[in-house]
N, C-alpha and C positions, 0 to 999 in steps of 0.2 A: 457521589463518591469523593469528589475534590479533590484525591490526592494524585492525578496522572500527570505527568509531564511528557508528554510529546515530543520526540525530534523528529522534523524530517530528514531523515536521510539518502532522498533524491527525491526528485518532482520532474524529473521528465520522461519522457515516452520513450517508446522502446529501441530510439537511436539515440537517444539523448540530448545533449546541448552540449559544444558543438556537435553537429553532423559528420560524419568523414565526408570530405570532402568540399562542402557548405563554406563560400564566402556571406554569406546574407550578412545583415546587419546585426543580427542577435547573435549569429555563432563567431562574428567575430567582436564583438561586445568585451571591454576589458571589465565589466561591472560581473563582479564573484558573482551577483543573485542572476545572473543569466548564464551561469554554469551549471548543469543538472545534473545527476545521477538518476540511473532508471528508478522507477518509483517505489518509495518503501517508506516505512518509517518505525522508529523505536517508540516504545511506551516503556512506561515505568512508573509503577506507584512503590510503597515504601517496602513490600514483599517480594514481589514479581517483577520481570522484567520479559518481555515477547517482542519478536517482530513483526508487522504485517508485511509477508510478501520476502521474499528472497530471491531479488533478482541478480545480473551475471555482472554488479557495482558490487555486493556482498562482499566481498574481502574487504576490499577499501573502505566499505563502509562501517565497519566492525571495528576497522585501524584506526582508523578519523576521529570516532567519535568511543574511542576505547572500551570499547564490550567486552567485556570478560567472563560475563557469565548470561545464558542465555534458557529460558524456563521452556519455554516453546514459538512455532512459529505458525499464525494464521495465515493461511495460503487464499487469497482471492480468485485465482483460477491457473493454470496450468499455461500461459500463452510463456515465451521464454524469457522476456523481461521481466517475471514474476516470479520464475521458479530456479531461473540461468545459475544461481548460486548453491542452491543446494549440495553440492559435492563437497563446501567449504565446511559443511558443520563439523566437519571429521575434528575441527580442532576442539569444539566442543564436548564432541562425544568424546576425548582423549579426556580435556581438563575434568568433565563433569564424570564420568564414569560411566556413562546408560544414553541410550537411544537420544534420539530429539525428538519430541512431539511434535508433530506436523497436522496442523489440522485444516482440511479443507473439503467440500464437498466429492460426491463418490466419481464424477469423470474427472475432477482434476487429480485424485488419488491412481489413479487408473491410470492417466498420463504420467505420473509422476512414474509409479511403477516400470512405467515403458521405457522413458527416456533415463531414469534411473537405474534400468534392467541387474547392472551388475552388483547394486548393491545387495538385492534379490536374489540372489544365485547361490545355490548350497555351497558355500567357498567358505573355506579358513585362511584365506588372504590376507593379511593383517594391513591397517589403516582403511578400509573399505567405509563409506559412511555411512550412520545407525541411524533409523530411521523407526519412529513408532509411527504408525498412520492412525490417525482419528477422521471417523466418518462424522462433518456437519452435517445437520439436517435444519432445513431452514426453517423448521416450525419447533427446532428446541435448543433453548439456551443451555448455555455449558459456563462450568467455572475451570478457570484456570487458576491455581490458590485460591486468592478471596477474589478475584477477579471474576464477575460475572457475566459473559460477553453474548450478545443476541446478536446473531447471524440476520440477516438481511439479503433477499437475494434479488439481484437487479439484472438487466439481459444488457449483456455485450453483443448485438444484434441478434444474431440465435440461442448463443452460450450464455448459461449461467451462471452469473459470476456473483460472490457472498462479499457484501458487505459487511462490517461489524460494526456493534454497538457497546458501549463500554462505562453503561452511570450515562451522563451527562454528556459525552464526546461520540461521533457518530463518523465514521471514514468510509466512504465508498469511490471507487477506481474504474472507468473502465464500461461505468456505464451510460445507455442509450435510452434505455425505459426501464420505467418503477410501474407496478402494479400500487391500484390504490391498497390495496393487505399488505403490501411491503412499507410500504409510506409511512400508513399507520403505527410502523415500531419505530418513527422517527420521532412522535409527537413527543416535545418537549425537548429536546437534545439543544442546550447552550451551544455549543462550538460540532459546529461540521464542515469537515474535509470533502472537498466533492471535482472529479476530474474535470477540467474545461481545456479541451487542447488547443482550438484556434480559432477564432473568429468564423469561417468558412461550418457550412454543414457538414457531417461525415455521419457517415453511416453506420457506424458502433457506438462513438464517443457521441459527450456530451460537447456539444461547443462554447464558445462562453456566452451567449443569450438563453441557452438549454439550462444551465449550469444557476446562471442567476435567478431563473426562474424560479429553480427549484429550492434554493435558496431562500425567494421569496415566500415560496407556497411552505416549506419549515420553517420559518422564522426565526432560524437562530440567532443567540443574541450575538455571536461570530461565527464566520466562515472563512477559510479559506482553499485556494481553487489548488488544484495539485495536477498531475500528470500533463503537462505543459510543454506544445511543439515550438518549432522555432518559429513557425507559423503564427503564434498570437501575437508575437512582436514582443520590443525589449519589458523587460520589467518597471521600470522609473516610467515608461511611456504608457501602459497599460494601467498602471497603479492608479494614474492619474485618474481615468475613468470609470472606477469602479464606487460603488454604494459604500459609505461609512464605513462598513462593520464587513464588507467583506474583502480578501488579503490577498494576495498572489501568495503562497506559501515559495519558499526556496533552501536549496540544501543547507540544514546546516540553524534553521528557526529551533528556536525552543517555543513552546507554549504549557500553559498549566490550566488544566482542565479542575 
């Protein structure tokens, strides 16, 4: 595809960086790339513009990095650092005129529904937020414009959470295991996005030994590591240790795919 540019627009986990309350050394860290917003990020090629994920940074994150117009949002699963912002698109649905596309698999829709109930509700309430729900299905790619996105689905220990694929960029969040039939819709992806949250094993996430692995086993020509606790330690300290080609990603990176 070659024409995406990527922001992230947070990289960390679902308390962030700092922590409330969190003296450690990372949350009190005066280095910008050890400040997080929960995890998301913008894409943009020269038609389109989507975000993956809409967590409860989403305002700020829309202000920050001046989004104005927004085509749709892929949803990677329904936990609340992922969806926390949804109520904000009402400024969308005002400027744009019509619903937002939301596309995520059928239990994160089903959550959404739930925790979303009012928008749902036979009401002529006005400012309420518009919502189209699109059902992924991990064995069919979908275009958003010319945008042609293959879903991926990875397990956040029990839950199914969709990765996406996008041309030559490939972002997954959140996961713990890859089926070798999911893997295989990685072959060839240059730059992948891939969660490592801390040094220590956990039992959803990837850690960052989990993380480079997998890394290793795609070979992309770059990676970088996203959804990031205070746990892996500072960024400048971490960076240090990691393979050539792959990043600690932090709020606020551009890249071009």
């Amino acid at each position: 595809m070659g024409n995406l540019k990527i922001t992230f627009l947070g990289t960390g986990t679902s308390q962030g960086i700092p922590v409330i309350g969190c003296s450690c050394e990372v949350c009190s860290s005066n280095d910008i790339k050890d400040k997080r917003y929960r995890t998301s990020c913008l894409i943009q090629s020269d038609k389109t513009q989507i975000t993956i994920d809409c967590g409860p940074d989403f305002r700020q994150q829309m202000l920050i990095n001046n989004v104005r117009h927004l085509d749709a949002i892929l949803v990677t699963h329904s936990h609340h650092d992922h969806i926390g912002g949804l109520d904000e698109v009402r400024s969308f649905n005002y400027i744009q005129q019509k619903a937002m596309p939301i596309y995520a698999n059928r239990i994160a829709l089903d959550e959404i529904k739930d925790t979303y109930y009012y928008a749902f509700e036979n009401s002529n309430y006005p400012g309420l937020p518009q919502y189209e729900l699109i059902d992924v299905e991990k064995d069919k790619p979908f275009f958003i414009n010319e945008l042609k996105i293959t879903p991926i689905e990875v397990m956040h220990y029990k839950l199914p959470v969709l990765a996406y694929r996008i041309g030559d960029f490939a972002y997954i969040t959140d996961a713990k295991t890859i089926s070798q039939q999911e893997k295989a819709k990685l072959k060839g992806v240059k730059t992948l996005v891939v969660n490592a949250l801390r040094r220590e094993e956990h039992f959803a996430h990837f850690n960052l030994e989990e993380a480079l692995n997998l890394i290793k086993e795609v070979s992309p020509q770059k990676a970088y590591l996203t959804h990031i606790s205070h746990f892996l330690g500072l960024d400048k300290e971490v960076s240090k240790t990691l393979p050539s080609n792959v990043f600690l990603a932090y709020d606020g990176l551009e890249i071009f795919c």
